[in-house]
TORKOL-4160 file (C-alpha; in steps of 0.2 Angstrom, whole numbers, padded with zeros to 4 digits, m for minus):
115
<pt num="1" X="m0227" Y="m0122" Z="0194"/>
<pt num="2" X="m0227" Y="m0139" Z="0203"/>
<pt num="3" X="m0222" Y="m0145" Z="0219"/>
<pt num="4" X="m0224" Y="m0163" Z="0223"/>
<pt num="5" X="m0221" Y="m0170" Z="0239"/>
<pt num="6" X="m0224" Y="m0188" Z="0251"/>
<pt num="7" X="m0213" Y="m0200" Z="0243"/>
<pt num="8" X="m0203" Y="m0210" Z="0254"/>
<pt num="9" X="m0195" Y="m0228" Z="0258"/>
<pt num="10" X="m0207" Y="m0240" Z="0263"/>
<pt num="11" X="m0211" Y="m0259" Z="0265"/>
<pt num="12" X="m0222" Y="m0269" Z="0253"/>
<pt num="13" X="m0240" Y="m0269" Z="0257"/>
<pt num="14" X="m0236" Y="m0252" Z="0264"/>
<pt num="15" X="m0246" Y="m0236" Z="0258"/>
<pt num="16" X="m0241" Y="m0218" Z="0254"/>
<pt num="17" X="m0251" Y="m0200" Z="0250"/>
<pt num="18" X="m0241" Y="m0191" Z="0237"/>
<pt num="19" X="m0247" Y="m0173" Z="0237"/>
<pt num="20" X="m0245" Y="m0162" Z="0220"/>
<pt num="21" X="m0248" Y="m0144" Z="0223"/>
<pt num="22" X="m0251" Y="m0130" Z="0209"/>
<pt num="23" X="m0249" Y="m0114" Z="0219"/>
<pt num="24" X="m0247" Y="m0104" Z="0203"/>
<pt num="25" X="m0263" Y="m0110" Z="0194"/>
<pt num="26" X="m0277" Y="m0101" Z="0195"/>
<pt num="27" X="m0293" Y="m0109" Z="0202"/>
<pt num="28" X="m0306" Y="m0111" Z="0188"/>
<pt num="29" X="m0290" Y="m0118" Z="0177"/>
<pt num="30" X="m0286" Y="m0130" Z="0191"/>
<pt num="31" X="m0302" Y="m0136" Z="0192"/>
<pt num="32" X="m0308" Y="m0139" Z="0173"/>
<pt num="33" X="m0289" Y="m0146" Z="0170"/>
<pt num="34" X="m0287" Y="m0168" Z="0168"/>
<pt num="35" X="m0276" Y="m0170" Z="0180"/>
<pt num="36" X="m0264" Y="m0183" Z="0179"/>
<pt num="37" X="m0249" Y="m0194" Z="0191"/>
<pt num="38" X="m0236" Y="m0200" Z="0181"/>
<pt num="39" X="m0220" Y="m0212" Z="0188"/>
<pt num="40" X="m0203" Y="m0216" Z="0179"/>
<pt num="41" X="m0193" Y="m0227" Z="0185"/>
<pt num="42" X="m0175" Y="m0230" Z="0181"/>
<pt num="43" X="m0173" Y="m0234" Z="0163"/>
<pt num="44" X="m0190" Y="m0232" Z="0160"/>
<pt num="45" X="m0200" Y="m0219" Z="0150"/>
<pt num="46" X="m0214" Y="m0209" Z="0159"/>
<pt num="47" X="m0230" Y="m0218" Z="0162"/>
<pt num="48" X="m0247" Y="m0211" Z="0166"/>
<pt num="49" X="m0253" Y="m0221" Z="0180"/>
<pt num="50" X="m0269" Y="m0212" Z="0187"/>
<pt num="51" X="m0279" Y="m0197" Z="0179"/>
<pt num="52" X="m0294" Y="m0186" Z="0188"/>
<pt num="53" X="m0306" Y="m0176" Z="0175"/>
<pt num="54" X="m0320" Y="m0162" Z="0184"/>
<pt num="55" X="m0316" Y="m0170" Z="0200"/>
<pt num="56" X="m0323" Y="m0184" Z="0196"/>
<pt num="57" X="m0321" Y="m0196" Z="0185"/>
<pt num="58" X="m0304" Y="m0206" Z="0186"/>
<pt num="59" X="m0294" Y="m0218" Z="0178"/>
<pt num="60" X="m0280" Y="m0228" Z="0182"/>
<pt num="61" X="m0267" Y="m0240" Z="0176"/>
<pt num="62" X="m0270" Y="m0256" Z="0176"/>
<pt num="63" X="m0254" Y="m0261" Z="0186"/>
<pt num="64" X="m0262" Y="m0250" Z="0199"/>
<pt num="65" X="m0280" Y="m0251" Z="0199"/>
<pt num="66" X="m0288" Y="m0254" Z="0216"/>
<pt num="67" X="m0273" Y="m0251" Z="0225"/>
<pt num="68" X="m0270" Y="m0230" Z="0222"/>
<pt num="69" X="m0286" Y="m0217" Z="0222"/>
<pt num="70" X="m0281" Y="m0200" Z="0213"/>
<pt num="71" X="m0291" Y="m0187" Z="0221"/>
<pt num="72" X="m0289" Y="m0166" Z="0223"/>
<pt num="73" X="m0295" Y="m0152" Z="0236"/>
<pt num="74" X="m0297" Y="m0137" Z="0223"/>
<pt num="75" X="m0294" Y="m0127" Z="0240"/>
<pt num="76" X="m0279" Y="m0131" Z="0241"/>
<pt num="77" X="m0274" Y="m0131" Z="0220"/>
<pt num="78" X="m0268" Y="m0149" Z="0225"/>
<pt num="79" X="m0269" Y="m0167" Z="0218"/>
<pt num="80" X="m0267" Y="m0182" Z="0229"/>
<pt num="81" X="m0262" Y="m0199" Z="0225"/>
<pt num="82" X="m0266" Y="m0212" Z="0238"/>
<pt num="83" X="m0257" Y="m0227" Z="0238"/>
<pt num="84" X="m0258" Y="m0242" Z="0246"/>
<pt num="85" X="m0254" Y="m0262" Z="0244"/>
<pt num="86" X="m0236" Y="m0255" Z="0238"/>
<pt num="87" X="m0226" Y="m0266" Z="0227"/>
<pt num="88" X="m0206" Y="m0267" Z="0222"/>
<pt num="89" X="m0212" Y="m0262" Z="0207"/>
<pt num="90" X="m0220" Y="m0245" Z="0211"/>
<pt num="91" X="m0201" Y="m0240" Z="0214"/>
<pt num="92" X="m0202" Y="m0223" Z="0206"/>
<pt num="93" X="m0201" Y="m0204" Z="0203"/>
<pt num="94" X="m0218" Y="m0197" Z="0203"/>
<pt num="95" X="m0223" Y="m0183" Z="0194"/>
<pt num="96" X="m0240" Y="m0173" Z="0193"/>
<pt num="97" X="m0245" Y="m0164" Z="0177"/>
<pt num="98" X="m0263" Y="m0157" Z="0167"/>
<pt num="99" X="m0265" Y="m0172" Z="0155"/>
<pt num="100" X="m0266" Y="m0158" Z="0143"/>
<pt num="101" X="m0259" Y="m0141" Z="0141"/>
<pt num="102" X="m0246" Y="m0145" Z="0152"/>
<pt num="103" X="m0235" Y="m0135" Z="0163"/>
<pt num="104" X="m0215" Y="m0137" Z="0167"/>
<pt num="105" X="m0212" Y="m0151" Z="0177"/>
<pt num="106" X="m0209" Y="m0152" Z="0195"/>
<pt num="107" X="m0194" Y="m0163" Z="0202"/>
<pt num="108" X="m0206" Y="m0175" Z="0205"/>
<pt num="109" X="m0205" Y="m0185" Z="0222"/>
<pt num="110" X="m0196" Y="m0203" Z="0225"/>
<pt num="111" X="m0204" Y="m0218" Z="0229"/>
<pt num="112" X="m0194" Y="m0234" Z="0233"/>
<pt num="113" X="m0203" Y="m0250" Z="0239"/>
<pt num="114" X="m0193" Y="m0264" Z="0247"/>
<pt num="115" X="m0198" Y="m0282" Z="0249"/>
């Protein structure tokens, strides 16, 4: 259902585009969904950091306000998460998923932040 992509291994201050693509969601579902990226890290329980509602309007984190931008191309069926100003402690697994009425998860993409 979800396929999520862009993670990598990068240094601090370094930015990333995490890409979330919903090929088997149909479009006027894809677009009224909240859209959400969530990250767990090792020993951690799944956290919401950013969430885009009718393409719009977005919340984030606080841990990573002003440094990530959610976004999404409805052409596409796919939910970005830019990221940038990286920290050590953005070392996760990322996930996508509706905030709501959610679907089975994808594997979710890595994200590791060295100093």
């Amino acid at each position: 259902h979800l396929v999520e992509s862009g993670g990598g291994l990068v240094q601090a201050g370094g930015s990333l585009r995490l890409s979330c693509k919903a090929p088997r969601t149909i479009t006027s579902v894809f677009n009224s969904a909240i859209w959400g990226w969530y990250r767990q890290a090792p020993g951690n329980q799944r956290e919401l950091v950013a969430t885009m509602a009718g393409g719009r309007d977005t919340n984030y984190a606080e841990s990573v306000k002003g440094r990530f931008t959610i976004s999404r191309d409805s052409s596409r069926k796919t939910v970005y998460l830019q990221m940038n100003r990286l920290k050590p402690e953005d070392t996760a697994v990322y996930y996508c998923n509706r905030c709501t009425q959610e679907v089975p998860w994808g594997q979710g993409t890595q994200v590791k932040v060295f100093s």
